[in-house]
C-alpha positions as CSV (number, residue, x, y, z in Angstrom):
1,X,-2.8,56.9,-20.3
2,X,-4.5,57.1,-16.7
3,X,-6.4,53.9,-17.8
4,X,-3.3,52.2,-18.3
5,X,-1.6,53.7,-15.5
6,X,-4.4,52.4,-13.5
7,X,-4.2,48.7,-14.8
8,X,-0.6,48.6,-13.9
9,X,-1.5,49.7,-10.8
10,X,-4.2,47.4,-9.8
11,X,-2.3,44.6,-11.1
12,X,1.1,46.0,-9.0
13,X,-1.7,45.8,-5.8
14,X,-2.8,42.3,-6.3
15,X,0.9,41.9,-5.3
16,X,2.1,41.5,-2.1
17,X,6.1,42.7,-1.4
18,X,7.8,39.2,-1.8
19,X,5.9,39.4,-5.8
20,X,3.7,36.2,-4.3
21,X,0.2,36.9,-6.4
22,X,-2.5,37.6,-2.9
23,X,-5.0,36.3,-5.2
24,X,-6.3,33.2,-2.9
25,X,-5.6,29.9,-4.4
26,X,-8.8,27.8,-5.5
27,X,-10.3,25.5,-3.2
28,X,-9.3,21.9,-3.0
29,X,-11.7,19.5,-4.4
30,X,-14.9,18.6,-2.1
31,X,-17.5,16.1,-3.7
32,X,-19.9,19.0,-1.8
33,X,-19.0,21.4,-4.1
34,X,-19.2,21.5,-7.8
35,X,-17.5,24.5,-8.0
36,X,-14.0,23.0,-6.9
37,X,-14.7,20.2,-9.7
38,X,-11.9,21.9,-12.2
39,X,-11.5,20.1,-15.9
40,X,-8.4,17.7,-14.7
41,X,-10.8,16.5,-12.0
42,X,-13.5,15.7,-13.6
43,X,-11.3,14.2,-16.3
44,X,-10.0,12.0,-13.6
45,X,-13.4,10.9,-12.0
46,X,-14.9,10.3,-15.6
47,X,-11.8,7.8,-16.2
48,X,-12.3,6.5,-12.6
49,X,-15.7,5.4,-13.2
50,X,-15.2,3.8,-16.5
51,X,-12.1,1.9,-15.8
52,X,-13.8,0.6,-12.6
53,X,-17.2,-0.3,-14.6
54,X,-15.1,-2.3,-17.0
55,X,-12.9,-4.4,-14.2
56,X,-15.9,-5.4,-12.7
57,X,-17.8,-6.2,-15.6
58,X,-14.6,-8.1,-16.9
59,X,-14.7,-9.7,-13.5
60,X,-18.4,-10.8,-13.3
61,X,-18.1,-12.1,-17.0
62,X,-15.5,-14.8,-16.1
63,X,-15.1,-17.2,-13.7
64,X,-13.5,-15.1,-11.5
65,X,-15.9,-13.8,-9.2
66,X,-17.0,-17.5,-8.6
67,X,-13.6,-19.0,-8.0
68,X,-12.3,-15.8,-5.9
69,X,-11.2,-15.6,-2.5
70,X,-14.4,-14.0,-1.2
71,X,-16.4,-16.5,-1.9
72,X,-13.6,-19.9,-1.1
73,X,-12.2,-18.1,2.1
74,X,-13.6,-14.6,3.1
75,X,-17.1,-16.0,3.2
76,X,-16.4,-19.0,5.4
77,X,-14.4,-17.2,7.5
78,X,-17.4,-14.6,7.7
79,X,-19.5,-17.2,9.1
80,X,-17.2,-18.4,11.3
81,X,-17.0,-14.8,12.8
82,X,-20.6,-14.6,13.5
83,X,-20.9,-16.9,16.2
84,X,-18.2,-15.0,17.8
85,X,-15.0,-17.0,17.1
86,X,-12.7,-16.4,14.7
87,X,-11.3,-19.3,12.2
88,X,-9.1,-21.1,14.6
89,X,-7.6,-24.2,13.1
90,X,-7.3,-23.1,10.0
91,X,-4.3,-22.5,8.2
92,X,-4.9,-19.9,5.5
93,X,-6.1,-17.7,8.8
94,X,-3.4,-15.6,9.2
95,X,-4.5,-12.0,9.9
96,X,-4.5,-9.8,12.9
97,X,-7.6,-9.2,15.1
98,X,-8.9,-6.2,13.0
99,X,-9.4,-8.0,10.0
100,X,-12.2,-9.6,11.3
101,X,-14.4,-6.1,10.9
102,X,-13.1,-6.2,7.0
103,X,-14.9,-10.1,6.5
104,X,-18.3,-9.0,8.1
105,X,-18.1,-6.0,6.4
106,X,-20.1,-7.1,3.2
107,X,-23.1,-8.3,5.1
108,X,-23.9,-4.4,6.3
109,X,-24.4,-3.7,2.6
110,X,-28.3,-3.3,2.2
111,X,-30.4,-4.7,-0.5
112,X,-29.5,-8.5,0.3
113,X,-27.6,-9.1,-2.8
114,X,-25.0,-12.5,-2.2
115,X,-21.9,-12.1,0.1
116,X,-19.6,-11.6,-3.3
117,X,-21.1,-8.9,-4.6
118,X,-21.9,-7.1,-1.3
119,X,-18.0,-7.7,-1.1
120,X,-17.1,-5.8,-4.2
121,X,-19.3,-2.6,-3.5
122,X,-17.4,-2.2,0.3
123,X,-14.3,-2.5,-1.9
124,X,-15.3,0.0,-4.6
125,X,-16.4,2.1,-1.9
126,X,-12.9,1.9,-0.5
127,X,-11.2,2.9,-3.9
128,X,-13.5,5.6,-4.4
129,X,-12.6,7.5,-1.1
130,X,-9.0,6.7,-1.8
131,X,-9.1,8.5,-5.0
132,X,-11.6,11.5,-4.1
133,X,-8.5,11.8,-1.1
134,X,-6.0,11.9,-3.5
135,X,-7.5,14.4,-5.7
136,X,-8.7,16.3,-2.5
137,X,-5.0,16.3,-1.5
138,X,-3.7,16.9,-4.7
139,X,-5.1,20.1,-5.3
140,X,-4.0,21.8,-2.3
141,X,-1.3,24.6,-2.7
142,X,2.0,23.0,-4.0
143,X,0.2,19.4,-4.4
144,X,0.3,17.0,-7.1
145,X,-3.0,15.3,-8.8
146,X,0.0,12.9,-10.0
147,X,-0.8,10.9,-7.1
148,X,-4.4,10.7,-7.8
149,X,-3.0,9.6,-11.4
150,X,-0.8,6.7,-10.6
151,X,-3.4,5.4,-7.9
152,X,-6.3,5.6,-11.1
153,X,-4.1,3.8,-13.8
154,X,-2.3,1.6,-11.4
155,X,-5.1,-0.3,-10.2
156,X,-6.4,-1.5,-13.9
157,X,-3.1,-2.7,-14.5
158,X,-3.9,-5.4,-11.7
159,X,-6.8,-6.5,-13.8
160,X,-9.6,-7.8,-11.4
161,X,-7.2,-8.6,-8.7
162,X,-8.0,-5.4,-6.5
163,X,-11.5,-6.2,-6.1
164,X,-11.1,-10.3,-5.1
165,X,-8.5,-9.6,-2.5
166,X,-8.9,-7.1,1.1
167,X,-5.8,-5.9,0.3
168,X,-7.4,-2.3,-0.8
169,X,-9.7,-2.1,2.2
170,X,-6.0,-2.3,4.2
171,X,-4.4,0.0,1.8
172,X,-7.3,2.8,2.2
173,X,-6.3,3.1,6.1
174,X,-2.2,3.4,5.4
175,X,-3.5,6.2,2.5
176,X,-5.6,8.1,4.9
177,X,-3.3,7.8,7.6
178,X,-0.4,9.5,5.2
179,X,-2.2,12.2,4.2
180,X,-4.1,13.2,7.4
181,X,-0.2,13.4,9.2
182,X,0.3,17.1,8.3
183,X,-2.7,18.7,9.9
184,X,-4.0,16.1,12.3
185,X,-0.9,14.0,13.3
186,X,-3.3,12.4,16.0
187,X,-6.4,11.2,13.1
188,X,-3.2,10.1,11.2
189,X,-1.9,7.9,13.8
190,X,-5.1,6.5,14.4
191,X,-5.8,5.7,10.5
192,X,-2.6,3.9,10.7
193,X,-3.7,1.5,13.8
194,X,-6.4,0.7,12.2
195,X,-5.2,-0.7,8.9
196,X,-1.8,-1.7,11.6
197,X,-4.8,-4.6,13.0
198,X,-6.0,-5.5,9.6
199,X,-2.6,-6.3,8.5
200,X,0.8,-4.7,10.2
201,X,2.5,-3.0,7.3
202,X,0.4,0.4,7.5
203,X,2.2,1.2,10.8
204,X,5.0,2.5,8.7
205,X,2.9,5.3,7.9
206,X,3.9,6.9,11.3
207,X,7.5,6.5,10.7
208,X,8.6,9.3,9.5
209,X,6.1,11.6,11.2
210,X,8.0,15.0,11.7
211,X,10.0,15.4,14.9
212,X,7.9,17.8,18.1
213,X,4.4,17.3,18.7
214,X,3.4,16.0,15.2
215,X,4.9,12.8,15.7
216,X,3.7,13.0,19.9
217,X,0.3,13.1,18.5
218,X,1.0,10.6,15.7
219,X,2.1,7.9,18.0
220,X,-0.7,8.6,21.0
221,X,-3.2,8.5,18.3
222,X,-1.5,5.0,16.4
223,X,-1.2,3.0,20.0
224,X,-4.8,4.6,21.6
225,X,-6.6,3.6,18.8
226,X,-4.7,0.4,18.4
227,X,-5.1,-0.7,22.2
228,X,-8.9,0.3,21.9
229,X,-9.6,-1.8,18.4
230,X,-7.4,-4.6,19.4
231,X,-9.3,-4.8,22.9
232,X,-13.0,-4.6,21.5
233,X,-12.3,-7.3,19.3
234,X,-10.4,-9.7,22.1
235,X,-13.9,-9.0,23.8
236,X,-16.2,-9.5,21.2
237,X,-14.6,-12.8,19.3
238,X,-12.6,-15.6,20.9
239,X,-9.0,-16.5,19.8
240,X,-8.3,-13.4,18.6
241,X,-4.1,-14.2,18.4
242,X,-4.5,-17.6,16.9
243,X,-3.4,-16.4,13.8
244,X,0.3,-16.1,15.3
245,X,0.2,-19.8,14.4
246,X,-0.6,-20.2,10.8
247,X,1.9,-16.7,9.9
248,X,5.3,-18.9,12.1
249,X,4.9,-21.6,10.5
250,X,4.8,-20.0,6.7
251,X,7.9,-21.2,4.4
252,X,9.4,-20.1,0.9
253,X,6.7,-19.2,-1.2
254,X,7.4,-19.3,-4.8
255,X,7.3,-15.8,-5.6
256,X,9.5,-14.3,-3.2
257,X,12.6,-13.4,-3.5
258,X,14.4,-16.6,-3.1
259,X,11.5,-18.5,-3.9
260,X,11.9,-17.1,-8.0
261,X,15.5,-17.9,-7.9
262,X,15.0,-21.2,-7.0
263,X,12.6,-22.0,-9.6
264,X,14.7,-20.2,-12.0
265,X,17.5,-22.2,-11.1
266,X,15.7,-25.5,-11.6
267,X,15.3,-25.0,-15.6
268,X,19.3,-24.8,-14.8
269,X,20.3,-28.3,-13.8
270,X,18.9,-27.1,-9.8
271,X,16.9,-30.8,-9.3
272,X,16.4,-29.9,-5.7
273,X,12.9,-28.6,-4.6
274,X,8.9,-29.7,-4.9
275,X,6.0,-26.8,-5.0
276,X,3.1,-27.4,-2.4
277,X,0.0,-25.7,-1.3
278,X,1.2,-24.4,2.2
279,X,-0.5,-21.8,4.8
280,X,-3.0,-20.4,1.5
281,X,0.0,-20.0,-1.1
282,X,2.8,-22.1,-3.3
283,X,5.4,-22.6,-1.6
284,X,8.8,-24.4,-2.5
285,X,10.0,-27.3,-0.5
286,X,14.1,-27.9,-0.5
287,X,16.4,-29.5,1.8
288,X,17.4,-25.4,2.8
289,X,14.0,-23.8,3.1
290,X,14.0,-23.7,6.6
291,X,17.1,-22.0,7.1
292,X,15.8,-19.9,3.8
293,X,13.3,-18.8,6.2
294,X,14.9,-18.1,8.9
295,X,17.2,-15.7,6.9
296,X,14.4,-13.6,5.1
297,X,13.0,-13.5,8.5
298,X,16.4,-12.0,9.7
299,X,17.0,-9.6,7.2
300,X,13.3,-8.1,7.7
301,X,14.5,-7.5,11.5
302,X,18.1,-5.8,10.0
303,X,15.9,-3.8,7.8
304,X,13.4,-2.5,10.5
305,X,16.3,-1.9,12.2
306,X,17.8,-0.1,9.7
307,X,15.2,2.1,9.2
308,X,14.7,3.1,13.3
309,X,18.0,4.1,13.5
310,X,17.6,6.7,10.1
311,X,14.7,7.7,12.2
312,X,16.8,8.2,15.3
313,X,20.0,8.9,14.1
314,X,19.9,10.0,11.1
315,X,16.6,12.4,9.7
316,X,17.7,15.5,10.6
317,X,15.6,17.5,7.7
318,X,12.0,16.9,7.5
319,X,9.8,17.5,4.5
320,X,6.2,17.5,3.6
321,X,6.7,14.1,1.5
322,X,9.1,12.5,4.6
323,X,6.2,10.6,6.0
324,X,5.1,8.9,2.4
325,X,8.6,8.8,1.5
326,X,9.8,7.1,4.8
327,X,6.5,4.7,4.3
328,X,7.3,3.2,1.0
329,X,10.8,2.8,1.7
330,X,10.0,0.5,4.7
331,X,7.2,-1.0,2.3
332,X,9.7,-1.9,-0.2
333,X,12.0,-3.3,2.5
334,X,9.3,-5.2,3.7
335,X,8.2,-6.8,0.6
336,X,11.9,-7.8,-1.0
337,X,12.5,-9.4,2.5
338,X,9.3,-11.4,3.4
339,X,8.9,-15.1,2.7
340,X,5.8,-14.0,0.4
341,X,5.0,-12.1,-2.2
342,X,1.6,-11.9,-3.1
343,X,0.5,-9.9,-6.1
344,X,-2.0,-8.0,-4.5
345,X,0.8,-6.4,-2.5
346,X,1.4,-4.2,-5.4
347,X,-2.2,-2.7,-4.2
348,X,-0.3,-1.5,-1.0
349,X,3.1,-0.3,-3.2
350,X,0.5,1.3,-5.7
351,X,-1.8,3.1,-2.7
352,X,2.0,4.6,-0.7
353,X,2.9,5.7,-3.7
354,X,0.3,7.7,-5.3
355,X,0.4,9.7,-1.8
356,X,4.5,10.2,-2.6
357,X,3.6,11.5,-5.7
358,X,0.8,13.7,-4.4
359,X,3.2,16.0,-3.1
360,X,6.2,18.0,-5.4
361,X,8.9,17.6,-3.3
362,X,8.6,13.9,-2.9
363,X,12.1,12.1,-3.6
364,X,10.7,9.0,-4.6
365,X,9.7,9.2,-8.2
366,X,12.3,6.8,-10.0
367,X,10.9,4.5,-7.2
368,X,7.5,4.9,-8.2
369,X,8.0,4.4,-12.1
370,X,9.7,0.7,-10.9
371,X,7.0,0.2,-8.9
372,X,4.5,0.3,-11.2
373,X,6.9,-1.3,-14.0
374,X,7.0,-4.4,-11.4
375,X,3.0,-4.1,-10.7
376,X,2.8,-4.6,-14.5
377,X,5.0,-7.4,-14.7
378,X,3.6,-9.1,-12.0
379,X,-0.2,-9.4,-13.7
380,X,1.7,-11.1,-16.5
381,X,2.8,-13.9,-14.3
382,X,-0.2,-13.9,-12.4
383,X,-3.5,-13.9,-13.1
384,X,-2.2,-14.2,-17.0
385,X,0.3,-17.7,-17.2
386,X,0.1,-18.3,-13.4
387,X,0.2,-22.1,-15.0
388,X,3.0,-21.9,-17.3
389,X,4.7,-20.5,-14.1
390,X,3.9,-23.5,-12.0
391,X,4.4,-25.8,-15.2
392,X,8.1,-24.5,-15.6
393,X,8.0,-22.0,-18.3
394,X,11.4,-20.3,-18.5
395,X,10.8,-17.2,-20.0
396,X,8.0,-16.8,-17.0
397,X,10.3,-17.7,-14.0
398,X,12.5,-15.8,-15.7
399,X,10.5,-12.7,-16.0
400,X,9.4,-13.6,-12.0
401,X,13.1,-13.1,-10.9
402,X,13.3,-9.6,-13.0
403,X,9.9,-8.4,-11.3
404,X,11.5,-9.2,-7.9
405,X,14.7,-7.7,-9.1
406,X,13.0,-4.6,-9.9
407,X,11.6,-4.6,-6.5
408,X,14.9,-5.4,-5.0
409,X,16.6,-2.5,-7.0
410,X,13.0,0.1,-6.0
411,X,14.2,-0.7,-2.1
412,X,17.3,0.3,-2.6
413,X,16.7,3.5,-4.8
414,X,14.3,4.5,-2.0
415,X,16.3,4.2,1.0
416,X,19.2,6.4,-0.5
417,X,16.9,8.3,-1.6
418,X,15.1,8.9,1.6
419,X,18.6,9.4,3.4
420,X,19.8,12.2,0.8
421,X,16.3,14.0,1.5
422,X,16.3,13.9,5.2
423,X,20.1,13.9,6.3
424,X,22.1,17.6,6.0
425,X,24.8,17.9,3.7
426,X,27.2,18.4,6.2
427,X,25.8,15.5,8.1
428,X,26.4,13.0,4.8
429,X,29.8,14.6,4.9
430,X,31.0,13.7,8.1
431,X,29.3,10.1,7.9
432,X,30.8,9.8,3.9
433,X,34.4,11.0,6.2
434,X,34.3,7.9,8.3
């Protein structure tokens, strides 16, 4: 009887008042210790590495690899950035000044193996930290290796598209930024500035940093290091802004928003409108593409707009997930609004949203089922029947203008949902009263 007294009285001790267990939690996962490498872990990494050692065997096998952007544009441009000037004149040049460290990038790969393949290990590189970050994340107290999850099985479903673009070396700095924004606001911010000079969109990262000196230090950390990068590169390379240029004078490109209607419209009795090779993509050429444009252009001001006054007016009640959940909403804002859309912009929407679903309390997980319903739709109009697109294929404009309507319908799932997690319930009263 003692004995079992004794039991119920250890176990009672391993018990703090509030009934919380004070047995420590495990540690997260650290690639420096194999004892934090639990069964769903490994499980994960196994998967990692043969999903990965398939795309790029699939990739090599093809003509892919040969016919890629690395090799037509990255690796001109490359050269063109060794002598210490970037690609001025060109119209497919259209990054900002950061992205110049992302196109020499390959040539510090040892071993002197060809430009395309030193490209593909600096990207593999890239996804392996992303997803060794997710699972690091994810198994921290009242974490989520869901995130880790969507960012290992969302990839594949872009096929070999990952690994020819530099979208994922851009989507590896708005990941870390994300998750480094609870304990260092400051290495956050500066994640974020430098994927922000690559290409802008990872700045959204710091907008829904948490109100004090968390978001103080996310924003001197985003503009120091984005002064500093942005300076050593106008020093280094000339004509660092010329890209300004080539991204003004960009039109409707096919497969954007009003781009797919267009095209749908035309297997309708719609006889307006021509498809060109434009500023490095297909765009569509009517008598109202201009002012097409110039509204898409608008609306993406109205919705940054939108979004800084939630931020200022409106988020009252911050969360863990805010930060992701404020990023993906401006992602998705981004995206339906823009004159493009590029399928390897699914890499970013994939990359946000693996670090929503990282954490429990994220409110975004309808959103991130759409997103990856419209990532897998996407890969079916292109790489698949990117042809029978151009060649007027019904059904495949058709299912263009439901991937962009699913996008349409994620934006605006995420931005009510965003407002219902951050603004007080008497707050949503008195606004639903006026």
């Amino acid at each position: 009887m003692s004995d079992i007294t004794g039991s119920a009285g250890a176990r009672a001790a391993a018990r703090d008042v509030s009934g919380a267990s004070s047995i420590p939690p495990p540690p997260p996962f650290s690639l420096k210790q194999p004892g934090t490498w639990s069964p769903r872990v490994l499980s994960q990494l196994g998967y990692w590495a043969c999903s990965r050692f398939v795309t790029v065997m699939t990739l090599f096998s093809s003509t892919d690899a040969a016919n890629s952007e690395p090799h037509l544009f990255y690796q001109p441009w490359a050269e063109i950035l060794r002598t210490g000037s970037f690609p001025t004149g060109d119209a497919t040049w259209q990054y900002p000044p950061g992205a110049a460290g992302v196109f020499l990038a390959p040539y510090l790969v040892p071993g002197g193996i060809d430009y395309v393949r030193a490209f593909l290990v600096v990207v593999l590189i890239a996804d392996f930290v992303v997803m060794c970050a997710l699972l690091r994340h994810g198994t921290r107290p009242g974490r989520s290796l869901a995130g880790s999850a969507i960012w290992l099985l969302g990839l594949p479903l872009m096929l070999t598209q990952p690994y020819v673009h530099f979208d994922l070396l851009v989507t590896i700095f708005a990941v870390l930024g994300l998750l480094c924004l609870e304990r260092r606001s400051w290495l956050g911010g500066g994640f974020a500035a430098i994927g922000a000079t690559i290409k802008l969109w990872p700045a959204f990262a710091v907008l829904g940093a948490s109100r004090g000196r968390g978001l103080r230090q996310a924003v001197i950390g985003f503009v120091a290091s984005a002064v500093a990068l942005t300076g050593l590169v106008a020093a280094l390379f000339k004509a660092p802004f010329g890209f300004l240029h080539g991204q003004g004078g960009r039109g409707i490109e096919i497969e954007s928003l009003p781009g797919s209607i267009i095209l749908l419209a035309q297997e309708y009795g719609y006889h307006q409108g021509e498809i060109k090779y434009r500023y490095g993509s297909m765009e569509i050429i009517t008598p109202s593409s201009e002012t097409l444009s110039k509204i898409m252009l608008g609306l993406s001001v109205l919705g940054l707009c939108l979004l800084l006054a939630w931020r200022l007016l409106a988020a009252k009640r911050f969360i863990d997930s805010t930060p992701a959940d404020a990023a993906i909403a401006a992602l998705l804002v981004f995206v339906v609004t823009s004159r493009v859309i590029s399928p390897q912009y699914c890499i970013w929407l994939i990359g946000v949203a693996a670090v929503c679903l990282s954490y429990r309390s994220t409110s975004q997980r309808w959103v991130v089922a759409l997103v990856t319903a419209a990532t897998a739709l996407t890969t079916v109009e292109y790489p698949l029947f990117w042809k029978q697109l151009l060649w007027g294929d019904t059904g495949l404009r058709t299912l263009l203008v439901a991937r962009n309507g699913l996008l349409l319908i994620a934006a605006v799932v995420s931005c009510v949902q965003l407002w219902r997690s951050t603004v007080s319930t008497g707050r949503r009263k008195r606004y639903s009263a006026h």
